[in-house]
MARVEX-300154 format. One record per residue: x negated, y negated, z negated of N, C-alpha, C in turn. Coordinates in steps of 0.02 Angstrom, whole numbers, plus 32768, in hexadecimal, padded with zeros to 4 digits. Each point is the difference from the previous one (the first is absolute). Example, Ala and Ser with C-alpha at 12.3 -4.5 7.8 and 13.67 -1.06 7.14 Angstrom:
MARVEX-300154
7D6C811C7E7A802D7FC580007FD37FC48000 80127FCB80247FD67FC57FFD80277FC97FDB 
//
This chain:
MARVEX-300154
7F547D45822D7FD680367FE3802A80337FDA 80227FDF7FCE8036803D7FE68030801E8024 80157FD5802180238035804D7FD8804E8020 7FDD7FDC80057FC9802C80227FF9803E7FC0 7FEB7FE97FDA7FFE80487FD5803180207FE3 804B7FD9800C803480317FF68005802B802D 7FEF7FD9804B8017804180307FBF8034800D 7FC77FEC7FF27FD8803B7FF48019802A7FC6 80067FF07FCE8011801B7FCE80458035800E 80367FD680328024803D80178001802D8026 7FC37FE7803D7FE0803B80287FE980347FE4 7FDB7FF07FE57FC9802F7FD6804980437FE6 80177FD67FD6804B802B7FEE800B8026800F 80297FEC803980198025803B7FCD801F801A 7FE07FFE80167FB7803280287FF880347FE3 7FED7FFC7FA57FFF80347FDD804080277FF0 80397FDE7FFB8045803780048014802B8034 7FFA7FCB80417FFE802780407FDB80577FFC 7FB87FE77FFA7FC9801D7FFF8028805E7FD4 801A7FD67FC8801880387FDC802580218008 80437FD68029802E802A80147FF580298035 7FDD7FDD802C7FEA803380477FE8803C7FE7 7FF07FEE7FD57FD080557FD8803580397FF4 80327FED7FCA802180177FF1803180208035 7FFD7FD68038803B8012803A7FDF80398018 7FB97FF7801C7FEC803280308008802D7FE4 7FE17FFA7FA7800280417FE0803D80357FFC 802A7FCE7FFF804380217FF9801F80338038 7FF27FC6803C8019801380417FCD80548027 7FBE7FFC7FE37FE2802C80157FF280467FCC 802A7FE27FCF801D80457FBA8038801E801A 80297FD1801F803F8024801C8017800A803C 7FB5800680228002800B803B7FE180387FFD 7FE480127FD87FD280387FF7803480407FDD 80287FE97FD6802B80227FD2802B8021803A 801F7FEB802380387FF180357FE180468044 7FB77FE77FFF7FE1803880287FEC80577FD5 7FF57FE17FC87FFA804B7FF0805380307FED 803E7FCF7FF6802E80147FEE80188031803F 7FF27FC2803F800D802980387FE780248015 7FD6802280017FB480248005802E803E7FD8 800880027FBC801580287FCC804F801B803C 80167FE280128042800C801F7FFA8034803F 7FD37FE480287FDE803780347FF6803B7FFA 7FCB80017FC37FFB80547FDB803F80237FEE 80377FD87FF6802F802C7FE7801C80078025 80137FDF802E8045801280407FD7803B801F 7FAA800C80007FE5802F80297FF680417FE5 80237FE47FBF7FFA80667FE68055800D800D 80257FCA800E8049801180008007802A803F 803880388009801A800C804D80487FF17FF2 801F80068037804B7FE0801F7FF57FC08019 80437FEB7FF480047FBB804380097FC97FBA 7FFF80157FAD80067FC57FE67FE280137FBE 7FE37FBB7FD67FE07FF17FC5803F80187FC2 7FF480507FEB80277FF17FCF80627FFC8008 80028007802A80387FF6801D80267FAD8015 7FB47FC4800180037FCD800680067FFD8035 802D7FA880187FF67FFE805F7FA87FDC7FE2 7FE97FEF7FF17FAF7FDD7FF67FE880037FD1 7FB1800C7FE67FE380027FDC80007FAE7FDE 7FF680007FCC7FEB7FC67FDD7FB77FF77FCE 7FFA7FD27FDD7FC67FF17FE57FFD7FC87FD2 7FFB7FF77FBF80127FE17FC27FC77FC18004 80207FBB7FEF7FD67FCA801580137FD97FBA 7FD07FF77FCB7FF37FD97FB8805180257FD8 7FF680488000803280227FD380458009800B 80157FDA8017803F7FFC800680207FF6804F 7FDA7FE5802980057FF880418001803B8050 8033802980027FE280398024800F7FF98056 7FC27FF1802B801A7FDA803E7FF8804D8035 802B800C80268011802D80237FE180018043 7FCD803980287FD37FEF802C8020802F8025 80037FE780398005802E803F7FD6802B800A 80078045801D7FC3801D80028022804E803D 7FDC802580128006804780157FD1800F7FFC 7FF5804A80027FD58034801A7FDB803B8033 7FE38008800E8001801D80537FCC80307FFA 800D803D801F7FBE805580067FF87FF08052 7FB87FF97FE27FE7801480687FDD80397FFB 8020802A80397FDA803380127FDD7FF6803C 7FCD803B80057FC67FD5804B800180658005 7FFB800080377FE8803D8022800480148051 7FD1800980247FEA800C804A80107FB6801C 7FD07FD77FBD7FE67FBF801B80387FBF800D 804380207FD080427FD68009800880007FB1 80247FBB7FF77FFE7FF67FB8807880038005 800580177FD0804F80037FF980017FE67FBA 802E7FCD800380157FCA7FC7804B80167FD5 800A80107FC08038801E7FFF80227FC07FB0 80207FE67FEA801B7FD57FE2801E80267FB7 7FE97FF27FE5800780257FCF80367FE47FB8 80027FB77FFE80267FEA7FDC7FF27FA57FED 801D7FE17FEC7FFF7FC5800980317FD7800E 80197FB67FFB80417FD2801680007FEB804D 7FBB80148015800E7FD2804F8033804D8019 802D7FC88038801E803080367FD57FF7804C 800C804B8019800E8004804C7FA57FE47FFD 7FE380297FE07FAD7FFD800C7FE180388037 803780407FEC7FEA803C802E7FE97FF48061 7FD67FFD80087FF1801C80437FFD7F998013 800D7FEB7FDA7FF37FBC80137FAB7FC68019 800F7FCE80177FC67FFA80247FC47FDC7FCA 803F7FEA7FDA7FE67FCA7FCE7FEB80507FCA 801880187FE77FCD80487FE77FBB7FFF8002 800D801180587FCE801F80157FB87FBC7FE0 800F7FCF802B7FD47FC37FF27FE0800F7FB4 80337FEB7FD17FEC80157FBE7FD180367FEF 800E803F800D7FC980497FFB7FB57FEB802A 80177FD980327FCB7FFB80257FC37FDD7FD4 80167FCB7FEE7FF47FCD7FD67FD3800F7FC0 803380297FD87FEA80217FD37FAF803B8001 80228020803C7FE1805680047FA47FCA8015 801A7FCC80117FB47FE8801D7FD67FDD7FEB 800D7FED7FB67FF17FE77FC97FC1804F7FCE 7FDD7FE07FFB7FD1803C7FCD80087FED7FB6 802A7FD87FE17FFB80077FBD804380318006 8012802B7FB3803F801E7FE580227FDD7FE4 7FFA7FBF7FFE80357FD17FEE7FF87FAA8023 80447FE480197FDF7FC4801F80357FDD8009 7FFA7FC3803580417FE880257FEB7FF7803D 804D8009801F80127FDB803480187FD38014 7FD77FBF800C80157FC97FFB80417FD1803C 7FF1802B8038803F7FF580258046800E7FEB 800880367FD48042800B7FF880147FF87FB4 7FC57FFC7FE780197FCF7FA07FED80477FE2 7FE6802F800B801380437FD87FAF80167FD9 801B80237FC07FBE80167FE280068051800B 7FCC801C7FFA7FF2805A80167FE980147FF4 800D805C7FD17FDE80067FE17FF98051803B 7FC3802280017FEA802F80357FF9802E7FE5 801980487FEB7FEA802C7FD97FFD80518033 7FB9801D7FF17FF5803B8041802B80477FD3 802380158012802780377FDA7FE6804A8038 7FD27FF580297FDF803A801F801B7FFD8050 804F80287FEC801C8012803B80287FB38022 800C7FD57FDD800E7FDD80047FEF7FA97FEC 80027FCB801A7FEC7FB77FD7803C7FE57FD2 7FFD7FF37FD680467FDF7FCB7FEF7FB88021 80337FD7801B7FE77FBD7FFD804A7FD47FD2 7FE97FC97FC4802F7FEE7FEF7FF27FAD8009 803E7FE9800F80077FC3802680237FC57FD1 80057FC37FD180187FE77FD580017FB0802D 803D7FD17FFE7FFE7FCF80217FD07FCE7FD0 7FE17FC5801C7FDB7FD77FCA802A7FC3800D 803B7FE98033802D7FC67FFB80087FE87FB6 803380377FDE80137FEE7FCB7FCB7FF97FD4 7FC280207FF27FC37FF27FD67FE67FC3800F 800B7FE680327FE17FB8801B80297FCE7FE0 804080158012803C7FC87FE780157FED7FB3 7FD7803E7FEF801180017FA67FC17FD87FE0 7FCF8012801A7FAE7FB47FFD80347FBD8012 7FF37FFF803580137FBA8018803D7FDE7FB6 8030801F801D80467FEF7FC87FC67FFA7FA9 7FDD802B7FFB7FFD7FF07FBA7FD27FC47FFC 7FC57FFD80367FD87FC57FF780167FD38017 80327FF7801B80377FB98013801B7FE97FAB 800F80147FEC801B7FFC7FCB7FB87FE97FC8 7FDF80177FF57FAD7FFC7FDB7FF27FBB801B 800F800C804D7FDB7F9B801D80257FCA7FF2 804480097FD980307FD480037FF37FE97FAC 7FE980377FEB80017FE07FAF7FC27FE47FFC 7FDA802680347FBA7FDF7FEF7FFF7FB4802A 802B7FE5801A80037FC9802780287FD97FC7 80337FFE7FD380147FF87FD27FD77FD97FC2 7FC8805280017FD27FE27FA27FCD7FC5802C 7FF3801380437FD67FC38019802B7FB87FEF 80347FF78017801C7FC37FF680117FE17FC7 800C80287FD67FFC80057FA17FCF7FF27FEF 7FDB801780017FA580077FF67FDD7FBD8013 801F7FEA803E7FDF7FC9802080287FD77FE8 80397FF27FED802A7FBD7FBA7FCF80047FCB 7FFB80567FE47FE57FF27FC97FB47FDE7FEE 7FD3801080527FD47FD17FF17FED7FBF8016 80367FE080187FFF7FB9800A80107FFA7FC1 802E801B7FD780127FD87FBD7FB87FF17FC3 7FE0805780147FB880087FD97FD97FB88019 7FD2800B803F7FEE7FC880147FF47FCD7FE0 804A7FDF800480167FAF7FDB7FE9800D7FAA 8011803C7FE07FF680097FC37FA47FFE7FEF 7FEA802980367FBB800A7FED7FD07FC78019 80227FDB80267FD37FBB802280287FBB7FC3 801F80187FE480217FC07FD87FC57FE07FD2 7FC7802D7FD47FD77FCE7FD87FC57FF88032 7FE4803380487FD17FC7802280207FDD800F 80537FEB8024801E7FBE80187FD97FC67FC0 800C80117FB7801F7FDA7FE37FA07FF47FD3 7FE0801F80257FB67FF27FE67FCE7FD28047 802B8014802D7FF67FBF8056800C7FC37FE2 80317FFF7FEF801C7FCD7FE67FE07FC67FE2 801080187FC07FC67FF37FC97FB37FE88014 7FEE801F80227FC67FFA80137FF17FBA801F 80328001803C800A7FD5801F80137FBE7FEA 801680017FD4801A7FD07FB67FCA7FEF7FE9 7FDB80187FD97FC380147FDD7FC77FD68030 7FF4800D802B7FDF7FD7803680037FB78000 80488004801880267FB680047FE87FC57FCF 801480257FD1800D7FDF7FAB7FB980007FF8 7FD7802480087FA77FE47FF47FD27FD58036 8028800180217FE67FD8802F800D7FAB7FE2 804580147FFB80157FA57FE27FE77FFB7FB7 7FF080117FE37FF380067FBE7F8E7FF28007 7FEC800680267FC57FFE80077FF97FB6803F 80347FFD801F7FF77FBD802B7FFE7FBB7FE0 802280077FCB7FEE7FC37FDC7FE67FFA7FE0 7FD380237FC77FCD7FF77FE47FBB7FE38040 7FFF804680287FCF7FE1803E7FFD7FBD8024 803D7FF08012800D7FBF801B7FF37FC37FC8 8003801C7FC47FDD7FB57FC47FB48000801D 7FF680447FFE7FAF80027FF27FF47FD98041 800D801D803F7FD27FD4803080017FB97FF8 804280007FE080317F9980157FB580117FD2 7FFE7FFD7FC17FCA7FE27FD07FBC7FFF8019 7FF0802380297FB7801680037FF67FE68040 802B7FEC80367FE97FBC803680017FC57FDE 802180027FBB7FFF7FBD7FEF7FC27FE47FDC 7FEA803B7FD27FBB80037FE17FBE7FE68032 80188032804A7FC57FF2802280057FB58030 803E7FEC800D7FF37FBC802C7FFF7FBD7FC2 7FFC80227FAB7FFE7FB37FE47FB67FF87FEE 7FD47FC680077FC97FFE7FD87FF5802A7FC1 7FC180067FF57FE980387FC580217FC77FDB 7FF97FD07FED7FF97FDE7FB880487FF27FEE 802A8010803D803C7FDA8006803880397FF9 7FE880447FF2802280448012803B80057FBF 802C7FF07FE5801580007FC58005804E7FE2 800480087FC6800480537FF0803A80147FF1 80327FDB80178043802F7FEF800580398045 7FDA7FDA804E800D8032800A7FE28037800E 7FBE80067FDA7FC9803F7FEF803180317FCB 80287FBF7FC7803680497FDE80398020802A 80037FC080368044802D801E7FE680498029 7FC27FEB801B7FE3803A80277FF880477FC6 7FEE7FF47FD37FF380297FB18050801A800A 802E7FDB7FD9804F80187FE8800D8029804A 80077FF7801F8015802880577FDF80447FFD 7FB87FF47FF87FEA80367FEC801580407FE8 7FFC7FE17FB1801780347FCE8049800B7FFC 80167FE98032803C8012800C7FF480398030 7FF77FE980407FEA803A80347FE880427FCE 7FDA7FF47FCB7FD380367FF3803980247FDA 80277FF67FD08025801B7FD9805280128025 801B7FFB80498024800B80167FC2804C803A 7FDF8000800F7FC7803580137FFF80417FD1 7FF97FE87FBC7FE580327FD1805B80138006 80357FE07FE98040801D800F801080328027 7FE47FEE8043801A801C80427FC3804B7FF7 7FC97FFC7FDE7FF480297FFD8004804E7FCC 801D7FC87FC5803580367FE3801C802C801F 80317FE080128031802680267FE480338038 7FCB7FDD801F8002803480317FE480587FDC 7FD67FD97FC87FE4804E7FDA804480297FFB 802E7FE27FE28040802D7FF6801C8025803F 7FF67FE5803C802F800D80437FCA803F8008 7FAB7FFA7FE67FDD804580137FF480267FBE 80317FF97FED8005802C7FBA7FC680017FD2 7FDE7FCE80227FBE7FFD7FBF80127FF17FBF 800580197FB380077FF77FC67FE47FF07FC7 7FF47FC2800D7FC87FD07FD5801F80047FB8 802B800C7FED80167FFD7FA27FD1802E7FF8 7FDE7FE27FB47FE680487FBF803580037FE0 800F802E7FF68035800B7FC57FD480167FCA 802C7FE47FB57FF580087FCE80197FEB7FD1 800A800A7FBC802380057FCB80037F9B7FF1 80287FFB801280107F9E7FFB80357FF17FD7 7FFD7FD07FD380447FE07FE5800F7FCE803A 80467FFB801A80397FE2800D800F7FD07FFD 800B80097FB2801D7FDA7FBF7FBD7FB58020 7FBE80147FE07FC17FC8800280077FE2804A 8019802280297FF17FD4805C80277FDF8002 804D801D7FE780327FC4800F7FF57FC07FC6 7FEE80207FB27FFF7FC07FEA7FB17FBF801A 7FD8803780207FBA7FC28009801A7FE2803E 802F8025803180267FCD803680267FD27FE6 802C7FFC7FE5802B7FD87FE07FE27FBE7FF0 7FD7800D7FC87FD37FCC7FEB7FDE7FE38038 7FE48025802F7FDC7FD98026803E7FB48041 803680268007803D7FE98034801C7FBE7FBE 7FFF801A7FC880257FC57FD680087FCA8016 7FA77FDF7FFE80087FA4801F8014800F8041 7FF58017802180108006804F80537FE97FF5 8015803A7FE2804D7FE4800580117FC37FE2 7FD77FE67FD180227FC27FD77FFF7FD58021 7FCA7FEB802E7FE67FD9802A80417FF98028 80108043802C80378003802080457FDF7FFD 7FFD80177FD0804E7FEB7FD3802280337FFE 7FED80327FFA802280497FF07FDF80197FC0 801B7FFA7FD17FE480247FCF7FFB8051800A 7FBA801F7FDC801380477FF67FFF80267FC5 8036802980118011801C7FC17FE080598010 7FED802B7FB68002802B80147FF380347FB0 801E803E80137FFB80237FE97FD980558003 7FDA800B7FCD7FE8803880197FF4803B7FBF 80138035800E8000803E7FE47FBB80127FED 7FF87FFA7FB17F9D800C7FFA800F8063801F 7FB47FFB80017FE3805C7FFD80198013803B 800A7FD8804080388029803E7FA280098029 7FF2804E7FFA7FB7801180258004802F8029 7FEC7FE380508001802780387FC580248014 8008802080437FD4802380197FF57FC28049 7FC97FCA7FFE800A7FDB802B7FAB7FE58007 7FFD7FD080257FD67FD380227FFE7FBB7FD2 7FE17FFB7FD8800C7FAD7FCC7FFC7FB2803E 7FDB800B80297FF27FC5802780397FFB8044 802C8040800780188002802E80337FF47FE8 802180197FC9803F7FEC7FD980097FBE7FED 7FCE7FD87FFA7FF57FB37FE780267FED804E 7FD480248029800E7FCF804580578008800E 800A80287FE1805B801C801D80197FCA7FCD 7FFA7FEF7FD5801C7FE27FC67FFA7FBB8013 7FCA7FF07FFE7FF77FAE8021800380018028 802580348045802A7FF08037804A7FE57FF1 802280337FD6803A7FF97FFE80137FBE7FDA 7FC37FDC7FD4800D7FC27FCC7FE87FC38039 7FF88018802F7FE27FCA803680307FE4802E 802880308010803D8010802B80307FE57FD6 801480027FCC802A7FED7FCE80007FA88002 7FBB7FE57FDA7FF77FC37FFD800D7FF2803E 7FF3800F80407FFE7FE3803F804C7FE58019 803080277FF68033801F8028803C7FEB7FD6 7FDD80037FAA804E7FF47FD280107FC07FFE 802B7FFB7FEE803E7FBE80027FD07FC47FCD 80007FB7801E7FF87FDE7FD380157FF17FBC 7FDC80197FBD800D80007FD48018801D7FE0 8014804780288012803F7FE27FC580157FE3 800F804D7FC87FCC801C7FE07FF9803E801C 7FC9800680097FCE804E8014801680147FDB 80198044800C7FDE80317FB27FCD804E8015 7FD8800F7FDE7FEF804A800A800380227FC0 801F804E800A801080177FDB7FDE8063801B 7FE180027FBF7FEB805B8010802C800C7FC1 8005804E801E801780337FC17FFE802F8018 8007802A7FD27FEB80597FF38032802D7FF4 80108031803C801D80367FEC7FEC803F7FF2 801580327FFD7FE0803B7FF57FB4801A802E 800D7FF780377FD68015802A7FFA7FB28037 800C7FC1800C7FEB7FD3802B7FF87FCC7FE0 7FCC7FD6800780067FAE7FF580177FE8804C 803E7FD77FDA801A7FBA80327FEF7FC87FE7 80057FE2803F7FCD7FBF800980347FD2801B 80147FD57FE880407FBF802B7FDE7FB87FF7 800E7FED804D7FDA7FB3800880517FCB8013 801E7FDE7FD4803B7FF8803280057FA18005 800F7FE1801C800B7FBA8006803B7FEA802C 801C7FE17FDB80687FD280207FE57FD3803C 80378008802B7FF77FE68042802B80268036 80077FD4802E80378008801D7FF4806A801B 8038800F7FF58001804C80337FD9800F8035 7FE180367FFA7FE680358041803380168024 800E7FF2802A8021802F802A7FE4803F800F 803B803D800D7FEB80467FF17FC1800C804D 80087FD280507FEF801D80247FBA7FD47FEE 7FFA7FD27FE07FAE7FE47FF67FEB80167FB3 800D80417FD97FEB800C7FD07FF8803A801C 80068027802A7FE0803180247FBE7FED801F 7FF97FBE80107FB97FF1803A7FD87FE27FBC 800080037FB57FD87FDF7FDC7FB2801A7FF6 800A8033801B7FB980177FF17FDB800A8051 80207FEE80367FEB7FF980397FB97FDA7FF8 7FD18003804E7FC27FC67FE2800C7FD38024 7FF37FC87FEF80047FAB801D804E80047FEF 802180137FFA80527FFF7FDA80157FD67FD2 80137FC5800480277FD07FC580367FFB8000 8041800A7FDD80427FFA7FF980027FBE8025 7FDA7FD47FE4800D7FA57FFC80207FFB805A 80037FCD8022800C7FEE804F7FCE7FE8800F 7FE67FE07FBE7FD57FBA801C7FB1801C7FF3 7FE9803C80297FC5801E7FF97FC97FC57FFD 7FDB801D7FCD7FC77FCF800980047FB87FB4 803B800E800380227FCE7FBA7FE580067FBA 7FDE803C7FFD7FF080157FC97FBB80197FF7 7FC480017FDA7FCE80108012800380508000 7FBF8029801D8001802F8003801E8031804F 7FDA8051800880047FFB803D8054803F8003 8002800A7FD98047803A7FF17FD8803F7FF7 7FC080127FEC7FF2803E80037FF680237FBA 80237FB67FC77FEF802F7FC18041801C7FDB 803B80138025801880267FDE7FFB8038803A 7FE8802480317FEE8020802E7FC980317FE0 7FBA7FD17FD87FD280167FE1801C80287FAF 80447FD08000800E80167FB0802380427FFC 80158018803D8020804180097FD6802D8018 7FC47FE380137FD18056801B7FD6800F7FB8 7FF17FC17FE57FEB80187FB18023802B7FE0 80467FEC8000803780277FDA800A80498029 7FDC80068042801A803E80117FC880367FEC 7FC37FEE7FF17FB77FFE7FEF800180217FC0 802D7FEF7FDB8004800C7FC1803C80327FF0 803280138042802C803C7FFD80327FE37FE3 7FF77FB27FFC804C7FDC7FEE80307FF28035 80337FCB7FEB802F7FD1802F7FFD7FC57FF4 80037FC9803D80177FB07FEA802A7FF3803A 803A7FF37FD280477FEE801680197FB97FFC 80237FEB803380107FAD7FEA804580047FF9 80397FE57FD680497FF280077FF57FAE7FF0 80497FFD801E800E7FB07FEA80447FF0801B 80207FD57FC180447FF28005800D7FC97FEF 80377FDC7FDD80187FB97FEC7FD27FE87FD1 7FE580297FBC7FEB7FF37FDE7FBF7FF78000 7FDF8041802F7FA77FF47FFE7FE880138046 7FC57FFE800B7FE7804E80247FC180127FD2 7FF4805380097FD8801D7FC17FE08030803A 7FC8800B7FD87FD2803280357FDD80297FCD 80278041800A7FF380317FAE7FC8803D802B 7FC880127FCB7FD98022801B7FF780377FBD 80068033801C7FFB80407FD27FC880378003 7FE880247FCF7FCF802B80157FFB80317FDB 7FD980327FF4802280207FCC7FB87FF47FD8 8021801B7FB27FC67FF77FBF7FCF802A8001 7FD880097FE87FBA80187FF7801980517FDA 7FF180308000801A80467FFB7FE07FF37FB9 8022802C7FD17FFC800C7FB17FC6803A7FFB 
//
């Protein structure tokens, strides 16, 4: 599938550059084809007010091509006289030789004289003509179009070569685009596909209790049905139900729906009513927690949503930290942000799985499944934090790993 839409994606490209350059070519080619005709055109008129056998004392007239370019046209001139029904051709000036009384002349006048516009070509012999009636006589002036042809060609040879050039440039440059602009749908396929995966297994075993329990309910006698496993069918449940309401978090976030109220909240009161609440949790554990917190730190936030970020990160902590190490959380206040640090000792994150920590169904651990929970609450704990125009960041080294979340303070 992403194949596929790179190379549409480079068609399309290319189609529309093509598209553009062709534009630009014709335009060009039929500006200076047009230029090229009136220059020569302009050249006609003048050799036909000239008399003698030369332009100026030139062997050929010329004609100036983008300023600086002056390309030299063959040309002569010729008076026909006509009287008692005979036309006499007399040569008047010009570079061709040995035209007088010639057959190839004659052809030409013929050619010409039999044409009804006062200006035209003759396409057998390459020549443009300009016809002027002077009474007693016809002016005819004759300009070659070889070289006018050859000076198009030569210049749009040159125009097709660069333009064959930015095509092949153009077309690197958008295979490279492509890969760049298909890199976050690649990397949202993905995910997805992940995302799938990981809920699928994450909902198969709760389901698979429930049926095991609920053929078992129905093939034992009523009297004989024991109720542990009416709770197991219950616990599976509210499991299912609260990995659901998760998954549907998130998806509000993926459609930008924005469930926070914001409003004037202490900080300071969420982290300490979390704290208190995680205490036994951790004692139980064998991780003590420690913590510290900055009174008066008051945001612009969500009170129930900030709880949930907070007793994510103290959840993740107890879960994950080292036997018998101590939690700590710690806020404080700077000028303009409260930070928020959740940190607990235990062995190192590695840098390429402290990048995937906020992935969903994502556990550092190997031994998925080892730990309760489905991986979607530090996933949830970063769209809160993004909700709120903050950051939540994880590091971790020899000493800890810490997951610091910042936001800014409530405006003065």
């Amino acid at each position: 599938m992403i194949r596929k839409l790179r190379l549409k994606f480079v068609a399309i490209c290319m189609a529309l550059v093509t598209a553009v350059l062709a534009a630009v070519f014709l335009s060009v080619f039929f500006a200076m084809r047009q230029n090229v005709r009136d220059l020569s055109r302009q050249l006609l008129y003048r050799v036909a007010q000239e008399s003698g056998y030369s332009l100026g004392g030139q062997p050929s007239a010329g004609i100036t091509i983008g300023g600086d370019q002056t390309i030299l046209l063959p040309y002569f001139t010729v008076n026909v006289y006509s009287g008692g029904g005979t036309y006499f051709a007399d040569v008047t000036g010009g570079t061709y030789a040995n035209l007088d009384d010639s057959e190839e002349l004659t052809a030409i006048l013929q050619d010409c004289l039999g044409q009804n516009g006062s200006e035209g070509v003759i396409q057998g012999y390459h020549l443009r003509y300009l016809r002027q009636d002077k009474g007693l006589y016809i002016r005819l002036a004759f300009v070659d179009m070889s070289m006018e042809r050859a000076v198009l060609r030569e210049m749009m040879g040159s125009y097709l070569v660069i333009g064959a050039a930015a095509l092949l440039l153009l077309l690197g440059v958008s295979i490279l685009l492509s890969w760049w602009a298909t890199r976050p749908v690649e990397k949202a396929w993905r995910q997805q596909r992940q995302f799938l995966s990981d809920a699928s297994h994450e909902l198969k075993t709760p389901l698979t209790v429930i049926l095991s329990n609920a053929e078992l309910l129905e093939a034992a006698p009523l009297e004989d049905r024991p109720a542990r496993w009416a709770d197991n069918i219950r616990s599976e449940a509210r499991q299912m139900k609260s990995l659901v309401e998760e998954m549907l978090t998130l998806a509000r976030a993926d459609n930008m729906v924005r469930t926070a109220v914001l409003t004037e909240v202490s900080l300071s009161d969420i982290a300490a009513d979390c704290a208190l609440a995680f205490e036994p949790v951790a004692y139980e554990a064998g991780k003590p927690l420690e913590y510290r917190i900055t009174e008066d730190v008051t945001v612009p936030g969500d009170r129930d949503k900030l709880r949930q970020l907070v007793s994510v990160l103290l959840d993740n902590a107890i879960k994950y930290g080292a036997g018998g190490g101590v939690i700590t959380l710690t806020l404080q206040k700077t000028d303009r942000q409260a930070r928020l640090t959740v940190s607990n000792p235990g062995e190192p994150i590695p840098p390429e799985q402290l990048s995937r920590l906020f992935e969903r169904f994502y556990r550092a651990d190997a031994s998925r499944g080892e730990k309760s929970g489905f991986g979607l609450g530090l996933p949830i704990a970063r769209t809160i934090a993004e909700e709120h125009k903050g950051t939540l960041r994880a590091e971790s080294d020899a000493s800890s790993t810490r997951f610091i979340f910042t936001m800014a303070l409530k405006r003065s």
